[in-house]
C-alpha positions in Angstrom: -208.0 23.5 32.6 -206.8 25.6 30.0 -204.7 29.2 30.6 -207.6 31.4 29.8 -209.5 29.7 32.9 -206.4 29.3 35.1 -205.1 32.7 35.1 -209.0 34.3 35.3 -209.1 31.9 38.8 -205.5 33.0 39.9 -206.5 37.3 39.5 -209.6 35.9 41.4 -207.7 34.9 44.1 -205.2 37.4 44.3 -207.6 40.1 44.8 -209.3 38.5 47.5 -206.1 37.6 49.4 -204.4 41.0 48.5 -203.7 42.1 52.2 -202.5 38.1 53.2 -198.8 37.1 52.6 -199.2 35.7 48.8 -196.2 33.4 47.1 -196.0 31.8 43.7 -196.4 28.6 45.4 -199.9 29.8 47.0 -201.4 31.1 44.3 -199.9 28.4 41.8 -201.1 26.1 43.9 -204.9 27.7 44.3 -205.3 26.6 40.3 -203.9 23.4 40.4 -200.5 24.0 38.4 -197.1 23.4 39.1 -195.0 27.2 39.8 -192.6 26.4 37.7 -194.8 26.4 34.7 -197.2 28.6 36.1 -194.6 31.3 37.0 -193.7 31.6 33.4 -196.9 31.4 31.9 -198.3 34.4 33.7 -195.9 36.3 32.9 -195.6 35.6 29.7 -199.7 35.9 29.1 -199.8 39.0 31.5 -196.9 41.3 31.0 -195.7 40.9 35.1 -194.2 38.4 37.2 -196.7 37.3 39.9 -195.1 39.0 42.5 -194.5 42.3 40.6 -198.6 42.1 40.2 -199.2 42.0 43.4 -196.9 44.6 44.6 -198.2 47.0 41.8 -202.0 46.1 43.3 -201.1 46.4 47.0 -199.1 50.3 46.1 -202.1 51.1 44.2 -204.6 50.0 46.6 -202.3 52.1 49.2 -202.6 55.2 47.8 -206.4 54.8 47.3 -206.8 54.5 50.9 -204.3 57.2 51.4 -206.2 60.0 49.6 -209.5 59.1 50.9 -209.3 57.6 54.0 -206.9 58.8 57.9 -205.3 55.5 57.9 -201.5 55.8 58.7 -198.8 55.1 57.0 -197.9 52.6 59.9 -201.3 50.9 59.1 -201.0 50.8 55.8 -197.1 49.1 55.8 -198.7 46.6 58.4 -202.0 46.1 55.7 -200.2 45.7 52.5 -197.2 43.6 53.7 -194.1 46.0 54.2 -191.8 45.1 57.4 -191.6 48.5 58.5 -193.1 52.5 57.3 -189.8 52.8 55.5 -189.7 50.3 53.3 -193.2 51.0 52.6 -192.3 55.0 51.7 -189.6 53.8 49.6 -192.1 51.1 47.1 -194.7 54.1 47.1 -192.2 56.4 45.9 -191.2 54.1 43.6 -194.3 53.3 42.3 -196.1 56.2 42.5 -193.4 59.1 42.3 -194.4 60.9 45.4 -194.2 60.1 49.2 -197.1 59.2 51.2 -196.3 62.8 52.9 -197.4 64.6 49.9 -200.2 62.8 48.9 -201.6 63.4 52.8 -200.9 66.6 52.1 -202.8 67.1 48.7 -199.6 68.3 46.9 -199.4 65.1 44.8 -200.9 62.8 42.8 -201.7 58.9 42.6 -201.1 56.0 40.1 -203.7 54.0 39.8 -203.2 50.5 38.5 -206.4 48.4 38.3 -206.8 45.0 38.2 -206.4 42.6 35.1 -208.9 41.3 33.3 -208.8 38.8 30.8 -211.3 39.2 27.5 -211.9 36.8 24.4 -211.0 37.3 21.7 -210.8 35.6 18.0 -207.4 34.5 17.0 -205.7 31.7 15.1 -205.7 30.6 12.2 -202.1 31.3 12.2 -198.8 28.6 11.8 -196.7 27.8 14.2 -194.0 25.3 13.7 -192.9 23.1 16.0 -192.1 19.7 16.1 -192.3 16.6 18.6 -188.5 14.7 19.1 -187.1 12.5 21.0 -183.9 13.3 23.0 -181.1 11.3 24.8 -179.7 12.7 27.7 -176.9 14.9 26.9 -174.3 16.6 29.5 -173.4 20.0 28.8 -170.1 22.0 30.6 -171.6 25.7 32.3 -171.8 28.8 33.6 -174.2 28.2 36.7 -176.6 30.6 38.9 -179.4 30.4 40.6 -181.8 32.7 40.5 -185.3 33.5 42.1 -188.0 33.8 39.6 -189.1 37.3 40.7 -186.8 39.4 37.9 -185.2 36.3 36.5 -185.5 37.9 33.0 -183.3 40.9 33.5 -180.5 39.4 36.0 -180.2 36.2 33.3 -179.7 39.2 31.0 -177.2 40.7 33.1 -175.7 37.2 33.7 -175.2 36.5 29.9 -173.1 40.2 29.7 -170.9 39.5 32.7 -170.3 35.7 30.7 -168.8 37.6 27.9 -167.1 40.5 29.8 -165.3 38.5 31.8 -163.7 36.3 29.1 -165.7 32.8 30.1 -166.8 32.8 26.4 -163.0 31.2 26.0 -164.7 28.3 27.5 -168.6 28.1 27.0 -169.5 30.2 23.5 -173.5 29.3 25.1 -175.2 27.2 22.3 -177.5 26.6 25.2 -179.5 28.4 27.5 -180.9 26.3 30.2 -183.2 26.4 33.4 -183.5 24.0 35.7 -185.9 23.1 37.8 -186.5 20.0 38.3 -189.6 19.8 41.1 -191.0 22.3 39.5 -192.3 23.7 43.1 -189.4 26.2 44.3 -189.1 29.6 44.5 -185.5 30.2 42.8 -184.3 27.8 39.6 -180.5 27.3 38.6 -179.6 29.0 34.7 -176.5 27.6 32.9 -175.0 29.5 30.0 -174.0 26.3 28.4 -172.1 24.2 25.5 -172.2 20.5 25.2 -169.4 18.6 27.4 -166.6 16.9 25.3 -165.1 14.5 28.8 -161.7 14.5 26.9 -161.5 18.3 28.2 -160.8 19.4 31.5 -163.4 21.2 33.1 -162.2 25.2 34.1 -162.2 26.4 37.2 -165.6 27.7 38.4 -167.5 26.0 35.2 -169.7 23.0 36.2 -171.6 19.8 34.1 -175.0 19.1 34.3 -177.0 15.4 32.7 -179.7 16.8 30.8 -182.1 14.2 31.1 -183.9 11.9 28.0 -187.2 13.4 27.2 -189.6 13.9 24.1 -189.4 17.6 23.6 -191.7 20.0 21.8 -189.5 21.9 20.2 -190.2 25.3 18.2 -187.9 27.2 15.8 -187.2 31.2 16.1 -185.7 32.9 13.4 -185.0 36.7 12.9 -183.3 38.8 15.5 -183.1 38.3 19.0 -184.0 38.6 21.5 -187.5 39.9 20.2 -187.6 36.6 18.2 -187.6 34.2 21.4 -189.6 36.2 23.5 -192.2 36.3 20.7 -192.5 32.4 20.0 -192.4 31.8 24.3 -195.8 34.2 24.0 -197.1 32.5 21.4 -196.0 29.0 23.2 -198.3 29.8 26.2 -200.9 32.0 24.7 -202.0 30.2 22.0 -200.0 26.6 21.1 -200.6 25.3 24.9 -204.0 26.1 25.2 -205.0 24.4 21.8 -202.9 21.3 22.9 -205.1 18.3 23.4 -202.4 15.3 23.3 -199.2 16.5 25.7 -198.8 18.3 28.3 -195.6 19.7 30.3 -193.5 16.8 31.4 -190.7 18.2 34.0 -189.4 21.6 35.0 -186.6 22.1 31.9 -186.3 24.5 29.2 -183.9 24.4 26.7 -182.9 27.6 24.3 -180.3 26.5 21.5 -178.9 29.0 19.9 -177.1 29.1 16.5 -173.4 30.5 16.0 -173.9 34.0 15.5 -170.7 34.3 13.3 -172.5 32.8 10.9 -174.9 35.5 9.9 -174.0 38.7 8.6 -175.3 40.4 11.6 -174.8 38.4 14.1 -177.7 37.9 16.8 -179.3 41.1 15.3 -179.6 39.1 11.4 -183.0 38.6 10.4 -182.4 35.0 9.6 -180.7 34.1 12.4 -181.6 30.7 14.1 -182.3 29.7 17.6 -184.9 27.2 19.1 -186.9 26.4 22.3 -187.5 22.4 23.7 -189.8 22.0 26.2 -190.3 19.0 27.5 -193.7 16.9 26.9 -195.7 14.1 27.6 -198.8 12.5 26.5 -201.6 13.2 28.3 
């Protein structure tokens, strides 16, 4: 089933379950595909974690009822999912910059956000590089977190700073950036910052090794400055190289950014040639 298909069936679903408890694994599993990959893919295709989606729906759908209907705002933290009215007031106001108070009141106005849909359109034609390698396992020394998937991107961000700031960049300089998950099926998924391990060296205090396992990776060269580079090859990885795959297909829940020493470009991370690359790990179909 290609991602065209899986993500039309997964939008599908969502709006038909949109007042029932929904989780990646749910919907994931609805269309057949592992979270892990399925996780990333919809973001990456749709511009929103799942779970950010379906909070933006359920808000909007909220304020819908709220202008034209005399349901409470009791009812409607029960309907859509909230624990209790407040925490509901507070996601409304956050989403649509007015309490549920002023929009009962006809003093404010509603966001609407509508759902996705998906359209066909004629690409390609294009290069992408990539390459298919086989890999020994390698064990690398790291900063470790775990992290759930729902605003993974901006706390790895986050994560990579307070690396620097706090001086663990003595230890790991983070050639690698690495998530883990390796059943592919849970909600949260452990991120190193990462270097390889030399076993002559003590390991520092708070650092940790991982065993990358042996696989045949598909791996994909980024070059120009990050981190608009990456992000624009992982789009293109999922959009349009994964659905014109015939012969492999995702083999486990790694995946592996390397990233070249930025002292070795003029300007750094931000130099329009500067390197990095991301292995995923395949397997023939």
């Amino acid at each position: 089933m290609d991602w065209m298909t899986i993500i039309t069936q997964a939008l599908d679903y969502i709006e038909k379950h949109i007042t029932r408890e929904l989780t990646v694994d749910d919907v994931a599993g609805h269309v057949l595909v592992s979270p892990f990959y399925f996780h990333k893919g919809f973001s990456m295709l749709c511009g929103y974690s799942l779970m950010e989606y379906i909070r933006n729906r359920r808000l909007s759908l909220a304020g819908g009822e709220l202008v034209s209907g005399d349901i409470s705002v009791m009812e409607l933290a029960m309907k859509y999912g909230y624990d209790s009215p407040d925490s509901f007031t507070r996601a409304f106001v956050r989403f649509h910059g007015c309490s549920p108070s002023a929009v009962r009141r006809g003093n404010a106005m509603v966001k609407n956000f509508a759902p996705l849909k998906l359209t066909i359109s004629l690409k390609g034609g294009y290069l992408m590089d990539y390459r298919i390698t086989r890999k020994e396992s390698f064990t690398v020394l790291a900063s470790a977190k775990e992290f759930k998937y729902e605003n993974a991107k901006q706390e790895i961000l986050a994560f990579w700073n307070e690396h620097y700031t706090s001086g663990n960049g003595q230890h790991v300089g983070g050639m690698f950036g690495i998530n883990i998950d390796p059943q592919m099926g849970h909600e949260t998924f452990e991120y190193l910052i990462a270097d390889v391990y030399h076993p002559a060296k003590d390991i520092p205090r708070g650092f940790v090794t991982r065993t990358i396992p042996a696989f045949t990776w598909a791996v994909f060269p980024c070059k120009g400055p990050m981190p608009d580079s990456m992000q624009d090859v992982n789009v293109k990885i999922f959009s349009e190289w994964l659905p014109a795959l015939k012969e492999y297909e995702f083999a486990a829940g790694y995946c592996v950014e390397m990233y070249e020493q930025p002292d070795k470009y003029p300007k750094g991370v931000q130099d329009e040639n500067y390197y990095a690359e991301i292995w995923i790990p395949v397997k023939k179909k």
